[in-house]
C-alpha positions in Angstrom: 0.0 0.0 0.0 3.0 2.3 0.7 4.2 2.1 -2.8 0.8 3.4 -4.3 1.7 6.7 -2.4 5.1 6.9 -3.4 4.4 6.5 -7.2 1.7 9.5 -7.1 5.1 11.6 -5.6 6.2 12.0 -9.3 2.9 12.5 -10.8 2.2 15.6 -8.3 5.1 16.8 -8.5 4.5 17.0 -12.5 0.7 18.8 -12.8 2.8 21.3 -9.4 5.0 21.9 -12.2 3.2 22.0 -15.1 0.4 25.1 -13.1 3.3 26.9 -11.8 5.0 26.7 -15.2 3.1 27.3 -17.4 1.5 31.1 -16.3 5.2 32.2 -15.3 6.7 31.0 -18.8 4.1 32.9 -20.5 4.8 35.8 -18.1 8.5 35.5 -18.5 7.6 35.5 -22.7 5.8 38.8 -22.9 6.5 40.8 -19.5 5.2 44.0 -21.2 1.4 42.7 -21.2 0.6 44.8 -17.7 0.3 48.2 -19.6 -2.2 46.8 -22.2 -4.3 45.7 -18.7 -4.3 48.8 -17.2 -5.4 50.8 -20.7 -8.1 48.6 -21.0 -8.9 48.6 -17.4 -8.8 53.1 -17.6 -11.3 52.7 -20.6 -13.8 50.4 -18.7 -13.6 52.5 -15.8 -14.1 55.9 -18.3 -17.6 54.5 -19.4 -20.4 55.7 -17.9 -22.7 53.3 -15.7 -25.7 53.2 -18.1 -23.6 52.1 -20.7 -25.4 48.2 -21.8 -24.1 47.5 -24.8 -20.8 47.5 -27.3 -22.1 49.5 -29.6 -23.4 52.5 -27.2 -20.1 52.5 -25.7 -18.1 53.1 -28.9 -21.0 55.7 -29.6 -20.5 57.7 -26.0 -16.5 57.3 -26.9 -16.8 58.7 -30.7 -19.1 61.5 -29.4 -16.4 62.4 -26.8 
């Protein structure tokens, strides 16, 4: 029974590996992706509350 819980040791430490990775690989590949958030981020908060669809937001944002 011991050696069932020894053989999952590898396996863990493979999907650890692979959700750690993974996110800070593509992180590490394009680091420059934060100011792109935060633009999209100002022009979200920019929009006025009764704002409801795409096209009445690009609308309000033209007219501005």
């Amino acid at each position: 029974m011991g050696t069932w819980f020894w053989l999952n040791i590898p396996l863990c430490a493979v999907i650890f590996s692979a959700i750690v990775g993974i996110p800070l690989w593509m992180v590490i590949k394009r680091p420059g992706t934060g100011d792109e958030v935060a633009v999209v981020k100002a022009r979200i908060e920019a929009l006025p509350p009764h704002v409801v669809t795409r096209e009445e937001a690009v609308r309000w944002r033209n007219a501005a």
